[in-house]
C-alpha positions in Angstrom: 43.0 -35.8 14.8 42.9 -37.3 10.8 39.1 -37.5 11.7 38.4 -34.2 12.9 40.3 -32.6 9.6 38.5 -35.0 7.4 35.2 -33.5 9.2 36.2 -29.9 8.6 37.4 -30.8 4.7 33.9 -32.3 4.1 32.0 -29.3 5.3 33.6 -26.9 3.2 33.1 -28.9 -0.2 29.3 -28.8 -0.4 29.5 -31.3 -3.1 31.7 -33.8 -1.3 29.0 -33.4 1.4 26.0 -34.6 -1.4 28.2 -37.5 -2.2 28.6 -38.9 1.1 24.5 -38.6 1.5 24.6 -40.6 -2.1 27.1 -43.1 -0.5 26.1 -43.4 2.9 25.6 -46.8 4.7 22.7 -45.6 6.1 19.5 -43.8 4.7 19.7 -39.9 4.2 17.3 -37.5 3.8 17.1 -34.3 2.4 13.8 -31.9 2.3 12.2 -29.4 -0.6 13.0 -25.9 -0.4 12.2 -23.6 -3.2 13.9 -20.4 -1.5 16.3 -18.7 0.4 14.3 -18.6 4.0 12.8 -22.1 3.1 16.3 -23.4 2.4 17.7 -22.1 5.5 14.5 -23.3 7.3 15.4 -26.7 6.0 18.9 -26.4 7.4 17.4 -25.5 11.0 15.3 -28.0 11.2 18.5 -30.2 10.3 18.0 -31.6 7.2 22.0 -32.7 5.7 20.7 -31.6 2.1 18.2 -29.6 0.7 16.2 -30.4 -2.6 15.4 -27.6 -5.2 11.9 -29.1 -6.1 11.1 -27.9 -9.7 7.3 -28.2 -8.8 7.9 -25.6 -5.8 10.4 -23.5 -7.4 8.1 -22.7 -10.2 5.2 -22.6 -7.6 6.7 -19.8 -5.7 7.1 -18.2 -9.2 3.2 -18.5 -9.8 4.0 -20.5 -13.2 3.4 -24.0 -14.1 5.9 -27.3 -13.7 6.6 -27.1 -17.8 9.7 -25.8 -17.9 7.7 -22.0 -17.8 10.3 -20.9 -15.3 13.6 -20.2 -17.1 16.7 -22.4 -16.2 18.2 -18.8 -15.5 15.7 -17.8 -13.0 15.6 -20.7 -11.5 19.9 -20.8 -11.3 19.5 -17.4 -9.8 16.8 -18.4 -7.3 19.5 -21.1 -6.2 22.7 -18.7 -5.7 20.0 -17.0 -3.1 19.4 -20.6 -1.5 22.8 -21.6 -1.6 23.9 -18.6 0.0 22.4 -18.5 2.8 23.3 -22.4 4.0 25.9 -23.9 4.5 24.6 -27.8 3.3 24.5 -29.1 -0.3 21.4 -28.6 -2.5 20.6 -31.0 -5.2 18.4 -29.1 -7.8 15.5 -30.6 -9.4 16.8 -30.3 -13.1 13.7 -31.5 -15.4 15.0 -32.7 -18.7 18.8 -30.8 -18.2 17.0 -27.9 -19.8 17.8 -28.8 -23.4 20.1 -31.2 -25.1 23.4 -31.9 -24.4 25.2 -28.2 -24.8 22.1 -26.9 -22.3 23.4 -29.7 -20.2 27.2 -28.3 -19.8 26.2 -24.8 -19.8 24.4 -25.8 -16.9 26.5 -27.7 -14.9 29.0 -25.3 -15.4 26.6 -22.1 -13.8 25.7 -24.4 -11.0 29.0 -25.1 -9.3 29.9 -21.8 -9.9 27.2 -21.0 -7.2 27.7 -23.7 -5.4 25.2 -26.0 -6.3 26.4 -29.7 -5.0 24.4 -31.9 -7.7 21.6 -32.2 -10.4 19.1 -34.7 -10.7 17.6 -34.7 -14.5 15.1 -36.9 -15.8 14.5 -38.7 -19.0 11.4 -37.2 -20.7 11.5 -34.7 -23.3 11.9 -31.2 -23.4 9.8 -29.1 -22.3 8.8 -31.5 -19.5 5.6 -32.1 -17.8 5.4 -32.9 -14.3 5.2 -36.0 -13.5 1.8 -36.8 -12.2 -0.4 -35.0 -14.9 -1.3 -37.6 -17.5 2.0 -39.4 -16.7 1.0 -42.1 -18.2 0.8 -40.4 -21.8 4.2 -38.4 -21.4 6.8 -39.8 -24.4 10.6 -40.6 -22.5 13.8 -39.5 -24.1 15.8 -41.8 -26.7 18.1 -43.7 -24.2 21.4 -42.9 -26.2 20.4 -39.3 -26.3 20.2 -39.4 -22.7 23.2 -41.0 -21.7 24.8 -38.4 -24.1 23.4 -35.4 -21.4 24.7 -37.5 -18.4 27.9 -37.5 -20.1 28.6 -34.0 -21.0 27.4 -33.4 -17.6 30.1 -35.5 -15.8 32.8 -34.0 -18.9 31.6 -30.3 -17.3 32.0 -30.4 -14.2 35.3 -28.9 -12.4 34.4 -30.5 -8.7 34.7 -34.2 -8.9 32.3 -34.5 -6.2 29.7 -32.7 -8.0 26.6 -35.2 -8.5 24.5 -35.8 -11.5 21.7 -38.1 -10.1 19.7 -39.6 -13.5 15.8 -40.2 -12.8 13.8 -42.7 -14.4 10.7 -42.0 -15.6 9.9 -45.5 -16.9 6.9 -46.6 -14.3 5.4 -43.3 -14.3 5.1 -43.6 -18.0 3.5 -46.8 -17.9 6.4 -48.8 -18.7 7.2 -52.4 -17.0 10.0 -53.2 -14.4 12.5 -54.4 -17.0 12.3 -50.8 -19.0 12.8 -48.7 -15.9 16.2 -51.8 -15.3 17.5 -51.0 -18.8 16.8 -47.7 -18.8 19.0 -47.3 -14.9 21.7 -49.9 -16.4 22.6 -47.7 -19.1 22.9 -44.5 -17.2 25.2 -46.0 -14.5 27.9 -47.0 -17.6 26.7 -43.2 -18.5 28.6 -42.1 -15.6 25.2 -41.4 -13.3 26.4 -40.9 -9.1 22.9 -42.1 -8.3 19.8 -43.6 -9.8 16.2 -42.0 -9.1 12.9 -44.5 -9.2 10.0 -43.0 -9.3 6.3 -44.6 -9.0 2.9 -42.6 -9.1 1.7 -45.7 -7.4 0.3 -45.5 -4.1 1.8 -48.4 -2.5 5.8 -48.6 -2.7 6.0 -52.0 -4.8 6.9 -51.0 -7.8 10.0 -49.0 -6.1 10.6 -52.1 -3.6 11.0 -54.1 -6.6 13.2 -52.4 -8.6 15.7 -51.8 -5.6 15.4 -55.4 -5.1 16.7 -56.4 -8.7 19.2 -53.0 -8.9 21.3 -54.9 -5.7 23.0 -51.4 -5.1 24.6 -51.3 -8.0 24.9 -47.2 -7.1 23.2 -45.0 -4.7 19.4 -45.8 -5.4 17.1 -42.2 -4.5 13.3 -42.3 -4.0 10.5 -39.6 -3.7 7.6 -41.0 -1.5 5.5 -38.3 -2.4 2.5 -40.9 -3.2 3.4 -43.6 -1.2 3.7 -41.6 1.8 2.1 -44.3 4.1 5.1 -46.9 3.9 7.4 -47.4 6.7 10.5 -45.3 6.7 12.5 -48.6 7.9 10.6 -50.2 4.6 13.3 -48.1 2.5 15.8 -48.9 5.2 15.7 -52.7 4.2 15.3 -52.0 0.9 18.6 -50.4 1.0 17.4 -47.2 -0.4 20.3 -44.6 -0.3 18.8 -41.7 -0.1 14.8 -40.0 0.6 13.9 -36.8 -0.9 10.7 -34.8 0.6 9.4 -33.2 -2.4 7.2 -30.8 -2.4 5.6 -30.3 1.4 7.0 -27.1 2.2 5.3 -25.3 -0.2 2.2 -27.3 -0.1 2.6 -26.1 4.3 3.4 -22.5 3.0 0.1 -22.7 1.2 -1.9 -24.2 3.3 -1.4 -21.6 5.7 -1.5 -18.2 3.6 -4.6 -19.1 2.2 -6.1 -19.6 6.0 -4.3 -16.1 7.1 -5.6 -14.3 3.9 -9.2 -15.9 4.4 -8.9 -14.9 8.1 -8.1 -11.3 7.8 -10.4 -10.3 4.8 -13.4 -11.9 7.3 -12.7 -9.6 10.1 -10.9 -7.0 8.0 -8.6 -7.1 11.1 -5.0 -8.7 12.0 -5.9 -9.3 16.0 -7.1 -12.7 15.3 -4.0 -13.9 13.5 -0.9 -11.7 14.4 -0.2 -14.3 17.6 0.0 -17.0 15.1 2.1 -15.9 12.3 6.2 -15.6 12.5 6.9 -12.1 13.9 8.8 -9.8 11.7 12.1 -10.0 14.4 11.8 -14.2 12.9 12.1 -13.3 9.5 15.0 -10.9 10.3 16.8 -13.4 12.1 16.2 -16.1 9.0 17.4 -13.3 6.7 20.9 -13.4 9.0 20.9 -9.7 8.8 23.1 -8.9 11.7 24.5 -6.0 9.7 20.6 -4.7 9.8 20.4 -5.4 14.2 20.7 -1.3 14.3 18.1 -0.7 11.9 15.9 -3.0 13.7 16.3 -1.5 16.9 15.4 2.0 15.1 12.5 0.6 13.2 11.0 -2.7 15.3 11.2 -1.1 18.8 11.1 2.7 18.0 14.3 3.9 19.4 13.9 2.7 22.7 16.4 1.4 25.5 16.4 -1.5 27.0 13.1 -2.5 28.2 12.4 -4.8 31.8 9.8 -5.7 32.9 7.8 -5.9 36.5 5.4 -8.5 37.4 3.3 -8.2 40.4 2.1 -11.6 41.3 2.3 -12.0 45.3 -1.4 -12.9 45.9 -3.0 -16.3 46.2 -6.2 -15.6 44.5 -8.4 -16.8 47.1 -11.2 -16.0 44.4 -9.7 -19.5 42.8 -10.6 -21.5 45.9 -8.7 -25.1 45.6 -7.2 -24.6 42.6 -4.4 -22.0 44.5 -3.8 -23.8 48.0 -0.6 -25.0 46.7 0.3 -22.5 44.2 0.1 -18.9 43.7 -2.7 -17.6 40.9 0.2 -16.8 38.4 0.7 -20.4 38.2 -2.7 -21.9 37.1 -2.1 -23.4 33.9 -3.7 -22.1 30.9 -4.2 -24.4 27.8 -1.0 -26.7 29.4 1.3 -23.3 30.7 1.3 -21.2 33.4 -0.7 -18.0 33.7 3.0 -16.1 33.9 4.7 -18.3 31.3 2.1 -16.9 28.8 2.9 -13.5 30.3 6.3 -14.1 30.1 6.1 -15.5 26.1 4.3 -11.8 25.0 7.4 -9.8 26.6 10.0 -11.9 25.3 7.9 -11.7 21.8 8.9 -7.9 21.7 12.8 -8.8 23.2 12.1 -7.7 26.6 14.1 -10.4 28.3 14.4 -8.6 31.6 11.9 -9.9 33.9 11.2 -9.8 37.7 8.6 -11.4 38.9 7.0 -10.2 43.1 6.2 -13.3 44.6 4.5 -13.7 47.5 2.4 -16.3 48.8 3.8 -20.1 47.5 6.7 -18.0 45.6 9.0 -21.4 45.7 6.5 -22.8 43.4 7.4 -19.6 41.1 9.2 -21.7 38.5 8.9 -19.9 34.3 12.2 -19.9 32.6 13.7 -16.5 31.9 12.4 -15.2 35.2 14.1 -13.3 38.4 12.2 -14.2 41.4 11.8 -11.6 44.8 9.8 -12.5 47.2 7.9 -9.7 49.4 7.7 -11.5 52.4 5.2 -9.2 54.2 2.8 -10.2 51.0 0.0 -11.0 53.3 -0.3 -7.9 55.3 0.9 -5.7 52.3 -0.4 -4.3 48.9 0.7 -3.7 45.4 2.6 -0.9 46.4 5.3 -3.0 49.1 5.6 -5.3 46.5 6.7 -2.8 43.9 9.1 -1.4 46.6 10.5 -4.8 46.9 11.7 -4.3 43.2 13.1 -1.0 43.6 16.5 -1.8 42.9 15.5 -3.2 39.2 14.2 -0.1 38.3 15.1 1.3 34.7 14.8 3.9 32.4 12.4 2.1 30.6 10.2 -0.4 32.1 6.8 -1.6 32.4 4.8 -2.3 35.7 2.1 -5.4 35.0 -0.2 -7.3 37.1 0.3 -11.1 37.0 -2.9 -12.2 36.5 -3.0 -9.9 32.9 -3.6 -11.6 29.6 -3.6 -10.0 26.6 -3.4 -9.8 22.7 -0.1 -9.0 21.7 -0.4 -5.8 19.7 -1.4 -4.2 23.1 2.2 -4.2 24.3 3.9 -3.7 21.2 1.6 -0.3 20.7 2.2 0.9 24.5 6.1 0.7 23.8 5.1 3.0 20.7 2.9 5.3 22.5 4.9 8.8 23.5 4.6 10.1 27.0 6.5 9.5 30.9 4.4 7.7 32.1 1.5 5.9 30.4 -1.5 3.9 31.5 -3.3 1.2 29.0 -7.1 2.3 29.9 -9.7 -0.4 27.8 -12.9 2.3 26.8 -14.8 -0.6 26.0 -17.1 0.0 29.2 -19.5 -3.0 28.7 -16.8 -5.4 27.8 -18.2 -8.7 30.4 -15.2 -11.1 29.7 -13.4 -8.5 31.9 -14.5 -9.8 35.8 -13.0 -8.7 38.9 -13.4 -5.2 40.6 -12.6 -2.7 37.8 -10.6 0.0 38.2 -12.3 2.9 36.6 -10.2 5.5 34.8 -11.4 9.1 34.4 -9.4 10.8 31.3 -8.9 14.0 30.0 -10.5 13.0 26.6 -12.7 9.9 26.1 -11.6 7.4 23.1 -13.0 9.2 20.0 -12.2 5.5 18.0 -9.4 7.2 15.5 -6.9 5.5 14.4 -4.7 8.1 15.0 -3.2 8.1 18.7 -4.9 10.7 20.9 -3.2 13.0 23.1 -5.1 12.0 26.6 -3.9 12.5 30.0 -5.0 9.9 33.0 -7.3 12.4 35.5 -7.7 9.7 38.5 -8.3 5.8 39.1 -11.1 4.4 41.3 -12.9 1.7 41.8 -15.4 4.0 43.3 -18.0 6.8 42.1 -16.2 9.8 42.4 -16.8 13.5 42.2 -15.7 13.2 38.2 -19.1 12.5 36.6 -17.7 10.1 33.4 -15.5 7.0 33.3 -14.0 7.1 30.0 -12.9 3.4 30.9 -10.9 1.1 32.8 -7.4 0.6 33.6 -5.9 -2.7 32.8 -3.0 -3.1 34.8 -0.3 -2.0 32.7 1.8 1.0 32.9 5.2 1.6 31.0 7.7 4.2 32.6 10.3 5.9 30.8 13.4 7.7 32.5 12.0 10.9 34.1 8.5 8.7 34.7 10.9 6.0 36.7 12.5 8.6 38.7 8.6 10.2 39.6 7.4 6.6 40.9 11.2 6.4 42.6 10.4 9.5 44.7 6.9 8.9 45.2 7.0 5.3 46.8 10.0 6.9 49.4 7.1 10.4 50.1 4.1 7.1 50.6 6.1 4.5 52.4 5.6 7.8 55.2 1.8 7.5 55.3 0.7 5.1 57.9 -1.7 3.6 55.4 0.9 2.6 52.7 0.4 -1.3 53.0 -2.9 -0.8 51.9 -2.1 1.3 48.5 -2.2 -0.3 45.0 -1.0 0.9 42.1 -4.1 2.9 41.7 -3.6 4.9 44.8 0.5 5.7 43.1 -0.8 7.2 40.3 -3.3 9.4 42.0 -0.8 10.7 43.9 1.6 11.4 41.0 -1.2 13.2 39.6 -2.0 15.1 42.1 2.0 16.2 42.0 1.5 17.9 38.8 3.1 14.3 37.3 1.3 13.5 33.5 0.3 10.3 33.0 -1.1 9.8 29.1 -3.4 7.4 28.3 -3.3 4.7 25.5 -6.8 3.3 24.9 -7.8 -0.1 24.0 -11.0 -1.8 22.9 -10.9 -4.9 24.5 -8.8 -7.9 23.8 -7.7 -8.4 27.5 -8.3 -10.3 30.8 -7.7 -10.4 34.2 -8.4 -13.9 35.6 -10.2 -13.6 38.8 -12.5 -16.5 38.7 -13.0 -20.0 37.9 -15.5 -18.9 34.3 -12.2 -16.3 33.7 -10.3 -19.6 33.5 -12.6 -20.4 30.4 -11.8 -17.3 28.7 -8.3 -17.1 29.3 -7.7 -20.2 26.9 -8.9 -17.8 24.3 -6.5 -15.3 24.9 -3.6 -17.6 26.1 -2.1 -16.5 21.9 
């Protein structure tokens, strides 16, 4: 019971929580952050401390790592990190911003936000980071600096708040016994920790002064250079604590400079929106449950609760060997499942609600987040028995897809958008040969005009045949979405064809002629490409490409 209290006391003193990292018997790490969704990134990845990096904090201000940031701006910047996480942040503090006064003024501002620790180092002020000309950068006077750690430690209210000195000795060119001195006299300064840093590539120069410190107090490193060594080098070395610099905002870079080069090449966002954070991610990092309402309103457009139905009860005997033991929704694309792609676009848009039609092999149906029905008439049955089978799931606002459908995401995310009962997703790219299969020609009210503006355009009939209506406008994709009085259409109009003696032959084509024909709308959301129904071993090929 003592145990479990001291627990509970330790996570609600951020700075108590620092100084057992500083003091641990084992080596700690902590990771860079440099804002408020970094920082709580950091704390989801489970990091026990995160470290303000002054190079990344200034970065993500666009200014250099010279002290060009204010120490307010970057003290406010901190109340946002600190805020949104719940473990300690030790801030990168340069040169204490100043001289001794600057030093207490800002110890003082950072525990009143929460702030667990600072690490300042001693060169003069302004400071230059450390690995530009390091070698010609003057240090501070020794007694000067031990005059800052101690008006520091005088400041500070929590006595668990951390003041970490950092020697810049062997980045300045200086010999082992300088950077010795230099840590000796800071300790009798009152320093909770010692910081040896090296520009060297290999960790020798850190290796050796651990060895002749003999954990004398907590001993910090920054393997930013010698990133190649061993983590259980440090461990033997009894290094206290490891601090990741700089490598989230080098990652964050690394990647916006690939989006932005992506997007201005194709003046388009299809190629990247699969592989950037959607926005529902940045609202959940942002915690802002008091903004789920607005979300609903703006992200999904005012619309209920959304399942969806999965047709999948056929082999694919197209496939040959590569279904005898397992239905076509279970070939694996690029390591998943055909349906477990499938599955990852709904839940993408928070349509959790899935049934899935199994038919032939539907035991070896197994995608997480999936309700399984089996039609077990699947081989003397159509499209149509199988979406009888999932009558009773049904909803006011659901979508009807074939299993064998891959797509970019935006197609989904604009036919929840798109107004209308009923409405079909008809592709008017007519010549579009990654599509394979027998197509299911639609004949619309309008053809695609290519605005950007939606069009008003009602389906006129599906066939995969010539028919009396002269021009195809396209072809239908598999997809419909149903809202409340289009649900309660389809309800009625599977009980009036489950009469017809030919009704385990109809498809979903044959449903929607029929609702047609009823005086039923059913608008039209056109595409231009971007989709795939895998019908054959080359479809398999170009599946991969889609499987985002």
């Amino acid at each position: 019971m003592d145990q479990i209290a001291s627990l509970t006391t330790t996570k609600q003193t951020k700075c108590t929580q620092l100084r057992e990292l500083l003091k641990s018997p084992q080596l700690e790490f902590i990771m860079e952050a440099h804002n408020g969704i970094s920082a709580r990134i950091v704390e989801e990845a489970g990091f026990k401390g995160i470290w303000a990096s002054g190079l990344a904090v200034s970065a993500q201000f666009g200014v250099r790592d010279n002290n060009e940031a204010s120490w307010t701006q970057v003290v406010e910047m901190l109340e946002f990190m600190s805020d949104v996480t719940q473990i300690p942040i030790l801030l990168d503090g340069d040169t204490g911003y100043g001289n001794f006064n600057n030093m207490r003024r800002l110890v003082k501002k950072l525990e009143q936000r929460g702030i667990a620790g600072v690490c300042i180092e001693d060169k003069l002020f302004p400071k230059t980071n450390s690995f530009i000309n390091g070698s010609r950068q003057p240090l501070a006077d020794i007694d000067e600096f031990c005059g800052k750690i101690k008006a520091g430690k005088d400041s500070q209210t929590d006595p668990d708040f951390s003041i970490v000195a950092r020697i810049e000795a062997l980045i300045a060119g200086w010999d082992l016994s300088e950077a010795l001195r230099r840590a000796e006299a800071y300790h009798a300064a009152g320093a909770d920790a010692i910081l040896i840093h090296s520009k060297s590539s290999r960790p020798d120069q850190v290796l050796a002064f651990a060895e002749e410190w003999a954990e004398r107090s907590p001993l910090v490193i920054v393997p930013t250079k010698y990133y190649s060594t061993a983590t259980d080098v440090f461990r033997k070395a009894k290094i206290s604590l490891v601090i990741w610099a700089n490598h989230l905002i080098r990652a964050a870079v690394t990647s916006m400079q690939a989006i932005a080069r992506e997007v201005q090449a194709s003046q388009s966002l299809i190629n990247i929106e699969d592989d950037i954070a959607p926005v529902k991610e940045i609202f959940r990092l942002q915690g802002a449950d008091e903004l789920l309402e607005a979300e609903k309103r703006y992200f999904t457009n005012g619309r209920n609760h959304t399942i969806a139905i999965v047709l999948a009860a056929t082999r694919g005997q197209e496939l040959q060997q590569l279904t005898q033991d397992k239905p076509k929704v279970m070939l694996p694309i690029g390591g998943k499942p055909l349906l477990r792609l499938l599955v990852d676009k709904f839940k993408k848009l928070a349509i959790n609600d899935i049934t899935v039609v199994a038919g032939f092999k539907a035991e070896t149906i197994d995608v997480e987040g999936t309700k399984v029905i089996r039609n077990a008439e699947y081989e003397t049955t159509g499209e149509l028995a199988s979406l009888a089978c999932a009558s009773a799931k049904f909803s006011d606002d659901m979508l009807i897809v074939y299993g064998d459908l891959l797509f970019r995401s935006y197609i989904l995310r604009d036919l929840l958008d798109c107004p209308g009962e009923i409405v079909a997703v008809v592709d008017s790219v007519m010549n579009n040969k990654s599509v394979s299969g027998s197509p299911d020609y639609a004949y619309c009210s309008i053809a695609d005009d290519l605005s950007i503006f939606g069009q008003d355009v009602n389906l006129l009939h599906i066939s995969a045949r010539q028919t009396e209506l002269k021009n195809k406008s396209g072809r239908w994709i598999g997809m419909l979405r149903l809202r409340s009085q289009g649900k309660q259409w389809v309800s009625e109009a599977l009980n009036e064809l489950q009469k017809q003696p030919d009704f385990n032959c109809m498809g979903i084509p044959e449903l929607c002629n029929y609702l047609i024909q009823q005086g039923k709308p059913i608008k039209v959301l056109y595409i231009r490409g971007n989709w795939l129904d895998v019908n054959s071993l080359d479809d398999l090929d170009l599946a991969f490409q889609l499987k985002q």
